[in-house]
N, C-alpha and C positions, 0 to 999 in steps of 0.2 A: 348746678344741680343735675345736667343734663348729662354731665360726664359722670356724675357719680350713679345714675342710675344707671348706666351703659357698662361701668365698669364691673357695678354690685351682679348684673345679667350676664355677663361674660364669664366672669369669674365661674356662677353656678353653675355654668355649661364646662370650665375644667373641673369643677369638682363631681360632674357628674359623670366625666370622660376616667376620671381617677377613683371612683367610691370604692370599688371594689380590687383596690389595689393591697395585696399582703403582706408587703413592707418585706419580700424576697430579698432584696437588693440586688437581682439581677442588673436591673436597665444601671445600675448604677457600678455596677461591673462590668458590664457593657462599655461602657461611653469613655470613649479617646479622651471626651475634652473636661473630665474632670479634675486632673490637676490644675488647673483654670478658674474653675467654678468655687463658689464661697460656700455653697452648700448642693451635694450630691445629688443627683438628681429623685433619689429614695428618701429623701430629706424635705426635699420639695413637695414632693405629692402627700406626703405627713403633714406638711405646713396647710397645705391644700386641702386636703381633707379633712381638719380639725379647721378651717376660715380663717386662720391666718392671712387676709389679702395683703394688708401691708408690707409686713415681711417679705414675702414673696414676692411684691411689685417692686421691693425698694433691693430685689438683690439684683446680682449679673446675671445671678445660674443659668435662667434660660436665654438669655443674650451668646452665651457661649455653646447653644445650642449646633450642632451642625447640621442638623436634619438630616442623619447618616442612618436612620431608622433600625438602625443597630439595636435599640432599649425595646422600641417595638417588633420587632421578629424575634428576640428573645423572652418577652414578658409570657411567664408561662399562665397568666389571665387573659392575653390577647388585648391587654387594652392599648389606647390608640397613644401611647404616651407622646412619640413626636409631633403630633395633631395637637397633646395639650399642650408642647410645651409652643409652639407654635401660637395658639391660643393667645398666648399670656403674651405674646411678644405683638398682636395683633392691639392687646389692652394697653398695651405700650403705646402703642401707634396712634390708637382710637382717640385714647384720652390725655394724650400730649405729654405725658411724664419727663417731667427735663431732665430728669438724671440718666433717663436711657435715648436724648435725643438722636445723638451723633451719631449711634450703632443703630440705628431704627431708620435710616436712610433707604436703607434699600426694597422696607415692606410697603412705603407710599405708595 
């Protein structure tokens, strides 16, 4: 119960990091590590912003993140996209998700 209150709190803080995102697809032309990724990073924050948390916890995309803050010095809203995607990778961590355990070694 303890994780899913942790998780449902995290989440609102990316989706309040992304509200006023306008689906540009800058950051998502931007970013090297898209052919990688299951769904684009302009994809995500769509999923994000309509609550989708499943979906977006149960992909890779931001596991393939590289924090190369490329999406954010290009996002012409200034929002803090590698912060969010960072975020999500922190709800990773938090609340123990097995499918991203192996690649979540490094944020312990």
């Amino acid at each position: 119960m303890e994780d899913l209150k942790q998780k449902q709190s995290l989440f609102k803080d990316v989706q309040k990091m992304v509200q006023s995102c306008i689906q540009c697809g800058t950051c998502s032309s931007s970013c090297l590590a898209v052919p990688a990724m299951e769904h684009t990073p302009r994809h995500i924050w769509r999923l994000v912003q309509l609550g989708y948390k499943e979906e977006v916890l149960n992909s890779k995309t931001f596991i393939y993140c590289a924090s190369c803050y490329y999406c954010t010095l290009r996002c012409p809203r200034g929002l803090p996209l590698t912060q969010a995607m960072a975020k999500l990778k922190e709800i990773a961590v938090k609340t123990n998700l097995k499918k991203h355990k192996s690649s979540m070694n490094f944020y312990k």
